[in-house]
C-alpha positions as CSV (number, residue, x, y, z in Angstrom):
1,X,-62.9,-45.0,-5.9
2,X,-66.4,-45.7,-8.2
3,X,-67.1,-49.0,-8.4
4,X,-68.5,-50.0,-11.5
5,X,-70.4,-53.8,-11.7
6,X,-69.9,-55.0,-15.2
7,X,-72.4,-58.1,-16.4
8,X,-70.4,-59.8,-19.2
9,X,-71.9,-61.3,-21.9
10,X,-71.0,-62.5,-25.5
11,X,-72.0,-59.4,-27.3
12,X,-73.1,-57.3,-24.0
13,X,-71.5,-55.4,-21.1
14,X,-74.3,-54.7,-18.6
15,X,-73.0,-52.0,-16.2
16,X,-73.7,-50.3,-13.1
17,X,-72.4,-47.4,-11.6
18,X,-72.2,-46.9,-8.0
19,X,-71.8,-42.9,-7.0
20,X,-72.4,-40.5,-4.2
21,X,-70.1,-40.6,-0.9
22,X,-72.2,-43.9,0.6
23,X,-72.5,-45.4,-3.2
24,X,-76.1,-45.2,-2.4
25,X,-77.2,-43.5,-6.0
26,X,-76.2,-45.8,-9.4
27,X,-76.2,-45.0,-12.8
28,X,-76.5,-48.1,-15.7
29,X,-75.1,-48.5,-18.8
30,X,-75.2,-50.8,-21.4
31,X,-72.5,-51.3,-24.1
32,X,-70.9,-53.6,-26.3
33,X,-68.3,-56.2,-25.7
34,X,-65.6,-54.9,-27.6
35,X,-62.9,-52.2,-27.2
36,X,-65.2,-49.6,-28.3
37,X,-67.6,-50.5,-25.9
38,X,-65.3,-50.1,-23.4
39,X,-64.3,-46.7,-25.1
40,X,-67.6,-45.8,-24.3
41,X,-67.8,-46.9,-21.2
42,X,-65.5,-45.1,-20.1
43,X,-66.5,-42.1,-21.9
44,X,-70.3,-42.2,-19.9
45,X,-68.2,-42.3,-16.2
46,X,-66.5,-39.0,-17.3
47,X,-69.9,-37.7,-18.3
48,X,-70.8,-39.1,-14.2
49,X,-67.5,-37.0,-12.6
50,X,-65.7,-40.1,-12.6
51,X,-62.4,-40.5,-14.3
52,X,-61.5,-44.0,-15.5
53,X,-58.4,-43.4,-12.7
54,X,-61.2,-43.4,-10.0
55,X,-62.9,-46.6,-11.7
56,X,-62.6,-50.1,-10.1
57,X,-64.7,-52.3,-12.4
58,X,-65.4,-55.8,-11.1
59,X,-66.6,-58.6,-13.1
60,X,-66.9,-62.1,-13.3
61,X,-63.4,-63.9,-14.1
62,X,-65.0,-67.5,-14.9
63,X,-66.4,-67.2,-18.1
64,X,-65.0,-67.2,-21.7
65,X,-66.1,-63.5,-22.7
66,X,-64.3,-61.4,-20.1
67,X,-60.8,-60.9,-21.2
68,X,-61.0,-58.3,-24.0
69,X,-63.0,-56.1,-22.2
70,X,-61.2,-56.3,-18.7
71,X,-57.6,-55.8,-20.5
72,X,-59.4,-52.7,-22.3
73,X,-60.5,-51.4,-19.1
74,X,-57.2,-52.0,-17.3
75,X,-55.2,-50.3,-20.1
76,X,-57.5,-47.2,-19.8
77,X,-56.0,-46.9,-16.4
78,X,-58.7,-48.5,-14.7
79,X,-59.0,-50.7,-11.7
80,X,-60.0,-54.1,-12.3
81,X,-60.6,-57.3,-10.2
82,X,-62.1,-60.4,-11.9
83,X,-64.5,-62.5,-9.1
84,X,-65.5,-65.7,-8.2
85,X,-69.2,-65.8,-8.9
86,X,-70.3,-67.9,-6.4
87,X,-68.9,-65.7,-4.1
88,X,-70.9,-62.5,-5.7
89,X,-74.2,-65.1,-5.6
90,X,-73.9,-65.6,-2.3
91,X,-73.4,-62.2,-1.1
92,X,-76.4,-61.1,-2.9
93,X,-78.5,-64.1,-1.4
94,X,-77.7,-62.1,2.0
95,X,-78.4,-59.0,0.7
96,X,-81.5,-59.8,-0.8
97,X,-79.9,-58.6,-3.9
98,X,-81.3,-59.1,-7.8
99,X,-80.0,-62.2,-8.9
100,X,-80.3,-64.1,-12.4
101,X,-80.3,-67.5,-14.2
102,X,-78.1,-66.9,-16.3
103,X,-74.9,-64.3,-15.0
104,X,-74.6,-62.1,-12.2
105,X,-76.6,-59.1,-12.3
106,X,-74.4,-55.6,-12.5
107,X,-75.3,-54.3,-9.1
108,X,-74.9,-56.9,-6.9
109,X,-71.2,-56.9,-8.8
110,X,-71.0,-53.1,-7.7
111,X,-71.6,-53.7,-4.1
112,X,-69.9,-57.2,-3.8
113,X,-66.8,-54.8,-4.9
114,X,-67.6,-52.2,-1.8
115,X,-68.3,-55.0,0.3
116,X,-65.3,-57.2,-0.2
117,X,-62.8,-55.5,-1.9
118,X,-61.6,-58.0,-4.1
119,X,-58.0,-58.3,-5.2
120,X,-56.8,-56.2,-8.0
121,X,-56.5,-57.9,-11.6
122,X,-53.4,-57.1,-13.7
123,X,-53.5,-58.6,-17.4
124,X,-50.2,-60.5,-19.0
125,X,-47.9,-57.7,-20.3
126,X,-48.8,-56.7,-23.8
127,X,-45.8,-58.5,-25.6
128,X,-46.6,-61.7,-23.7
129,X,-50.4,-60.9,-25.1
130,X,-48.7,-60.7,-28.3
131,X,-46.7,-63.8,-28.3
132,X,-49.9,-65.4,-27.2
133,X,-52.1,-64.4,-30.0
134,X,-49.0,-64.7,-32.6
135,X,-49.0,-68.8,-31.6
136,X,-53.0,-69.1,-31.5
137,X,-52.6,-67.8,-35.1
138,X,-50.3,-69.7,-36.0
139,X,-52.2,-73.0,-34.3
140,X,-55.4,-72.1,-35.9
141,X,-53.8,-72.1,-39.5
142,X,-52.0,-75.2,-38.4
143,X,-55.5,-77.2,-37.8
144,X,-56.9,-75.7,-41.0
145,X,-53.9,-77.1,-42.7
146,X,-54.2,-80.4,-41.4
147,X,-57.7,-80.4,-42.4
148,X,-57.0,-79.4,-45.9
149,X,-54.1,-82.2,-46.2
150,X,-56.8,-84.8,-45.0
151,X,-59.0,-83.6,-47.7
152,X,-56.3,-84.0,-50.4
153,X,-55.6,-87.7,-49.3
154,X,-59.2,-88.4,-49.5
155,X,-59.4,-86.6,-52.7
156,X,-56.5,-88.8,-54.0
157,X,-58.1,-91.7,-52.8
158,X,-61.5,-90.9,-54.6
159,X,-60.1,-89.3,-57.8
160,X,-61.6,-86.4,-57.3
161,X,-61.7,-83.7,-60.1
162,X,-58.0,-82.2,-60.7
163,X,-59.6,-78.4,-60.4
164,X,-60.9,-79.9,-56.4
165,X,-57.3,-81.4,-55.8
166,X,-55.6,-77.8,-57.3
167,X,-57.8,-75.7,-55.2
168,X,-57.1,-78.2,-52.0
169,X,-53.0,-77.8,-53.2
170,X,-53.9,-73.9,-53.3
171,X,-55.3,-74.0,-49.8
172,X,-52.3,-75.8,-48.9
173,X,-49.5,-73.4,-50.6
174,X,-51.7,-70.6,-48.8
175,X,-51.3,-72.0,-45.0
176,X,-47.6,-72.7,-45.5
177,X,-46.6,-69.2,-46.3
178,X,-48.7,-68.2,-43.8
179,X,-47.5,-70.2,-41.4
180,X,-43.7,-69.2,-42.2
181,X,-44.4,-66.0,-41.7
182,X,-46.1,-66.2,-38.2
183,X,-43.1,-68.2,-37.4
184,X,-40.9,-65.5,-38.7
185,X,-42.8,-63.2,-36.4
186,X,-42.2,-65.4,-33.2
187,X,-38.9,-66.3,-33.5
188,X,-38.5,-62.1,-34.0
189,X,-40.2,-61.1,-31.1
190,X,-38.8,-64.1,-29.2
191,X,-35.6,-62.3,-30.1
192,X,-36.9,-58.8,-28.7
193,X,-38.3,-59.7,-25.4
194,X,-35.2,-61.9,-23.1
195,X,-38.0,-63.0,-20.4
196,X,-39.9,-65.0,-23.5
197,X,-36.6,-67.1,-23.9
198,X,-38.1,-69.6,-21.1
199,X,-41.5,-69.3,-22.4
200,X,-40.1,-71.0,-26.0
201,X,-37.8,-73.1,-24.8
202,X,-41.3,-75.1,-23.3
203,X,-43.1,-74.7,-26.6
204,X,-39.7,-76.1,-28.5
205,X,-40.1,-79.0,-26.1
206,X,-43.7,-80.1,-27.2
207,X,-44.1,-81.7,-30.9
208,X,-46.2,-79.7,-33.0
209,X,-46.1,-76.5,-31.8
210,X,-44.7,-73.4,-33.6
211,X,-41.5,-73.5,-32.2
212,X,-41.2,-77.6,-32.9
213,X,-42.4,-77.5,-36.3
214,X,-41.9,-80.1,-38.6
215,X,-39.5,-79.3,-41.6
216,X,-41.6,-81.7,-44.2
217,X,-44.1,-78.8,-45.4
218,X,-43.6,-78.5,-49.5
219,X,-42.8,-75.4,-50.7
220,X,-45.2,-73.9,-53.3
């Protein structure tokens, strides 16, 4: 196994390859934080005689830019394990090992991973992913719509011009089909997966969420 320490940033992956039979040689890479990136990261250890099989990536599991990339990198076959960074700071403090203000630099990562052997990461499976990103949707548009009704009371309440009030009504039509048909979507895939059943029975239970909608939306 290669251990690969991966420096997670918004828009960056900075990575660091460890290789030879005493990971005493290392190879860095630095790629975007995407799935392409990822891609290519993968792509660049093949190059190295390492197969993404024979990869165990470790990264920091704390911050808000992680979980793309390390569900990427798992679904490419890869090991994963996401760390405590304190734990990864402090084992490079007794290393005497390059540390930074503001993450945890790549290699230390690598050889915290040697070092410790940190439990393997498995993401949700993908149609509990799905279900999840279906409902965020469908929460975002919500907020959005709420926002445009408060707008169109405040319009009323101003007497705004009738073309603002039509395009707030428009706005309005827009988010409720939307919304119907994310709901559609759930209560499908609900209907698909059996071990969801429990997951919506707790969303039906709290007001305002996709699965306790209210019925007073117009219809356009």
């Amino acid at each position: 196994m290669s251990y690969l320490g991966i420096d997670v940033s918004e828009l960056k992956l900075r990575c660091t390859l460890l290789l030879g039979p005493k990971n005493d040689k290392c190879k860095r890479k630095v790629v975007g934080n995407n799935r392409q990136g990822v891609y290519e990261l993968i792509r660049w250890c093949a190059k190295h005689g390492v197969s993404s099989d024979q990869v165990h990536g470790v990264m920091d599991g704390t911050g808000l830019h992680h979980e793309q990339s390390a569900t990427t990198l798992h679904d490419t076959g890869a090991t994963v394990s996401l760390v405590n960074p304190e734990n990864v700071h402090d084992f490079g403090l007794t290393r005497n090992m390059p540390s930074r203000t503001d993450g945890l630099d790549s290699l230390t990562l690598a050889r915290y991973g040697v070092a410790a052997q940190p439990p393997t990461w498995q993401p949700p499976p993908a149609h509990v992913r799905a279900l999840r990103d279906l409902v965020a949707q469908w929460e975002a548009l919500s907020e959005d719509r709420t926002r445009s009704l408060n707008r169109l009371k405040k319009a009323d309440a101003s007497a705004a011009l009738a073309l603002v009030e039509s395009s707030i009504s428009n706005s309005l039509c827009f988010y409720d089909g939307e919304m119907a048909r994310l709901e559609r979507a759930i209560d499908d895939h609900i209907d698909h997966h059996s071990d969801l059943q429990e997951d919506a029975a707790l969303l039906a239970m709290i007001p305002g969420t996709c699965l306790n909608r209210s019925p007073s939306r117009e219809n356009c």
